[in-house]
Residue, then its C-alpha position, 0 to 999 in steps of 0.5 A: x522092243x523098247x517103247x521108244x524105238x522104231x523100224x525103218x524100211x526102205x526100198x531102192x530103185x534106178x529109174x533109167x530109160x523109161x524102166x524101173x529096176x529093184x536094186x536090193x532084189x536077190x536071185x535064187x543063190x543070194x546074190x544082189x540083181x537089179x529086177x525090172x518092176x512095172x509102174x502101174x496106175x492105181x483107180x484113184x490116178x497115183x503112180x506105183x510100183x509094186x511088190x519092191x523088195x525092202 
């Protein structure tokens, strides 16, 4: 890679009805699926979710 250049990653998500879905998460066959992820609470108070695919 160059020296000037630079990576970017991002995870998507729909936050609907109190559920958390990994919208880039793939089934077994490739196919795009919303996975429902669990929010936890972390020992210093903050919010995430997880192992999201990006």
């Amino acid at each position: 890679k160059p020296a000037d250049s630079h990576t970017v990653e991002m995870s998507v998500v729909e936050v609907y009805n109190n559920e958390v879905l990994d919208l880039l998460a793939r089934d077994e066959d490739g196919v795009t699926v919303g996975v429902k992820k669990e929010v936890i609470t972390t020992s210093t108070g903050t919010s995430e979710v997880p192992c999201l695919t990006y």
